[in-house]
N, C-alpha and C positions, 0 to 999 in steps of 0.2 A: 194563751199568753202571746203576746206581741212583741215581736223582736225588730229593733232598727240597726244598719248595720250603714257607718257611716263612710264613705271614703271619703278620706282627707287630700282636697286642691284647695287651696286658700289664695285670696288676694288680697292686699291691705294696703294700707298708703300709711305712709312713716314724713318726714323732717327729718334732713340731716340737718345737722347745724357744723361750721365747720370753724377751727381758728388758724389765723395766718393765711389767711387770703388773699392774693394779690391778682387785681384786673388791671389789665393793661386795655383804654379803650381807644378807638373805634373799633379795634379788629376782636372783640370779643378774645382774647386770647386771657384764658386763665390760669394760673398755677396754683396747685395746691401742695402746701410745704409740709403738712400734717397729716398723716394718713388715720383712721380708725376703723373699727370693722365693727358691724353691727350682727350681734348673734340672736336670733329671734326663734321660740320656740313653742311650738303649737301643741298643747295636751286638750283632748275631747276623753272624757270618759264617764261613766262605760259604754263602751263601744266594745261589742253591741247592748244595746240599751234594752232592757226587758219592760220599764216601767213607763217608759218613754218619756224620761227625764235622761236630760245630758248635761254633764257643766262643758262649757267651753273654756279655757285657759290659755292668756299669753302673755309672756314672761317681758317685762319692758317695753309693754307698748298698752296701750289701753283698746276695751273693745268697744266699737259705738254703732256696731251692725252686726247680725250675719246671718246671712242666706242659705238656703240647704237646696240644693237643683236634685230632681233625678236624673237617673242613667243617661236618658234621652235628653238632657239640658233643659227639660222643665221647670223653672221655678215654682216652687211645691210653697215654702218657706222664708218670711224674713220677718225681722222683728229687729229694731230700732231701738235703742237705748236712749236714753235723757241725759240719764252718767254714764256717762264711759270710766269704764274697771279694767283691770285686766283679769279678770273671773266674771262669767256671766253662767249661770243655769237658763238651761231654756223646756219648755214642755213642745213634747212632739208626739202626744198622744194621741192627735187627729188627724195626723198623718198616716195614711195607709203603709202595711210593712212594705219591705223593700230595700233597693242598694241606692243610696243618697251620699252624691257627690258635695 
């Protein structure tokens, strides 16, 4: 039996969008009148993985990558989507066990 055990570092690139904007130019001086907060939240499971299937899941943002590095910062893993979802399954069955950042 093959167990993956993943630890979770994530990076992603988002768009804010923002309303009530006001640039004053030459001086690059901006104000923003509107605040908002963006709450993003990352489920991988199971973790750890026995069958070497994972979903990745993230809530309000779509997935259209994702990499798996080992311990040592190896990229081991990446797999590219076409659509981007915010749920993707990925197979990590050929990847040798181990701690996958």
């Amino acid at each position: 039996m093959r167990i993956f055990l993943l630890i979770l570092f994530f990076t992603f690139s988002f768009q804010v969008f923002s309303q009530n904007l006001q640039t004053n130019s030459p001086g690059w001086n901006n104000q923003f009148t509107e605040e908002s907060s963006l709450s993003l939240e990352l489920r991988v499971y199971p973790n750890p993985s026995t069958d070497g299937k994972v979903t990745v899941e993230l809530n309000n943002q779509e997935i259209s990558e994702v990499r798996l590095t080992n311990i040592t910062g190896k990229e081991v893993f990446l797999k590219k989507f076409p659509l981007a979802e915010n749920k993707k399954e990925i197979q990590l069955s050929d990847i040798p066990n181990g701690l996958y950042i």
